[in-house]
N, C-alpha and C positions, 0 to 999 in steps of 0.2 A: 504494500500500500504506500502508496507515494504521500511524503510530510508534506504540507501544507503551508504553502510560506506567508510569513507572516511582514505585516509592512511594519516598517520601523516608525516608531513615534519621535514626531522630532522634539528636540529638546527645549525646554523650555527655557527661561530668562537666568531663572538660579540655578540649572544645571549649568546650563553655560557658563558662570560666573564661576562656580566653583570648580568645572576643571582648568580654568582658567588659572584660578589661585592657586590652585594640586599643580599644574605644571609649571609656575613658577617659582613656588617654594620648593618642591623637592627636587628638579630638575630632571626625575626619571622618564622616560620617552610614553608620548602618548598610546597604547595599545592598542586603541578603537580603531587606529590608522593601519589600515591592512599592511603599508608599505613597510612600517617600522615594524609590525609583525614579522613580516617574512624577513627582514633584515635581521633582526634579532632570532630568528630559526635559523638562519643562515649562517650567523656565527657559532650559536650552541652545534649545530651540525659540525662544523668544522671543527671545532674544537675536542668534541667527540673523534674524529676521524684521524687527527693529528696525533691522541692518543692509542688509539686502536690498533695501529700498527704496530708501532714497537713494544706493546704489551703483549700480542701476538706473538711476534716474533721470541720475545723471551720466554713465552714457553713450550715453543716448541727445541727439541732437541736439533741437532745439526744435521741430521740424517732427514729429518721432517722436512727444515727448510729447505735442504738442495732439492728434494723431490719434489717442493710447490710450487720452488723456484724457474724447476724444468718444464715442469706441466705448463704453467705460466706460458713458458718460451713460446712451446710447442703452441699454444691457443691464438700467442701474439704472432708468429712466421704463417700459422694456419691459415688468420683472415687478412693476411699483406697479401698472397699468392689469388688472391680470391680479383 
């Protein structure tokens, strides 16, 4: 069953005012703004990924890496020749 969308209420006088005042007191990025949303997924994303490897990497033994290492190759030469 298909959700139902719903229209956004627009905001009124003292909503406004006081995200007004929330963003410039604390200076944290406004959420409601898809842009800064995705931006700010964009960096936890990354940041995530920058770790993932070399944590990876440390556990596997040296035996493990040259063989994911190879499989890798073989996947990367597979789709050049393509």
């Amino acid at each position: 069953m298909r959700k139902r969308s719903r229209k956004q209420e627009p905001e009124d006088i003292n909503q406004i005012a006081f995200r007004i005042v929330r963003d410039s007191t604390t200076g944290e990025p406004d959420l409601s703004d898809e842009d800064a949303r995705k931006a700010l997924a964009r960096a936890l994303g990354r940041l995530g990924g920058l770790k993932g490897g070399p944590a990876r990497a440390a556990k596997l033994s040296k035996a493990q890496r040259s063989e994911s290492a190879s499989n890798a190759a073989q996947v990367r030469w597979a789709k050049s020749e393509k």
